[in-house]
C-alpha positions in Angstrom: 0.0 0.0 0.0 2.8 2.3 0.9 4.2 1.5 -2.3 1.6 3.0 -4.5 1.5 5.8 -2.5 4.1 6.9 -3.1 4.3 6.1 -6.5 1.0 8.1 -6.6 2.5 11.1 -5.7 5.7 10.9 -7.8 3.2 10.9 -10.7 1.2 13.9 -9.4 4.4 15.7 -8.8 5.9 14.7 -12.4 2.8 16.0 -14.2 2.6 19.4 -11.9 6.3 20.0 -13.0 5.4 18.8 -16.4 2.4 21.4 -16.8 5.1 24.0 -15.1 7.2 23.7 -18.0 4.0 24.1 -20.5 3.3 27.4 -18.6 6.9 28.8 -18.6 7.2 27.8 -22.2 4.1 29.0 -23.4 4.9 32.1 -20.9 8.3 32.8 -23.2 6.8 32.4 -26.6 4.1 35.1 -25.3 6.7 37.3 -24.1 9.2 37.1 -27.2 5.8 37.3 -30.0 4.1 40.3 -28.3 5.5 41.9 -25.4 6.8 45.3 -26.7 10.0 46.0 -25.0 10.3 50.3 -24.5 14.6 50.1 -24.4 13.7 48.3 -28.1 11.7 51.1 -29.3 9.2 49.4 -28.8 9.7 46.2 -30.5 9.0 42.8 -29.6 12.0 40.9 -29.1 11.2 38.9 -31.9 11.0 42.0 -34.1 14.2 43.3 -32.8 16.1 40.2 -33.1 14.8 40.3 -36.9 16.1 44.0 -37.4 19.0 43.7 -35.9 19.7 40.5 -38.4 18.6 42.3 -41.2 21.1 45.4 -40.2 24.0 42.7 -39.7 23.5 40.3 -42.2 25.9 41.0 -45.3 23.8 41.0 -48.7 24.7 39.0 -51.6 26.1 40.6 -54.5 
C-alpha cells in the first residue's frame, strides 16, 4: 500500500512540473511574439532580433 502511495504522488508531482514547464514555455513564446519591450523602441524581441539580423546580415552581391 505504501508502495503506490508513493508512486502516486511521484506521478502527481511529475505532471505538476510537467504542466510548469507548458506554462513557462508558453509564458516565453508570449513574451518574445508580443510583449513590446520600451529600451527596443518598442519592438517585440522577436521583431528586434529580426532588425537587428537584417542590419548585420551581409547582402549577396
Amino acid at each position: 500500500m505504501f508502495w503506490r502511495r508513493r508512486n502516486a504522488t511521484r506521478a502527481a508531482r511529475e505532471l505538476a512540473v510537467h504542466a510548469a514547464r507548458l506554462g513557462v514555455r508558453a509564458f516565453i513564446a508570449s513574451y518574445n511574439a508580443e510583449w513590446l519591450i520600451e529600451k527596443n523602441g518598442h519592438l517585440s524581441p522577436h521583431a528586434m532580433r529580426r532588425q537587428h539580423d537584417l542590419a548585420t546580415t551581409p547582402m549577396a552581391a
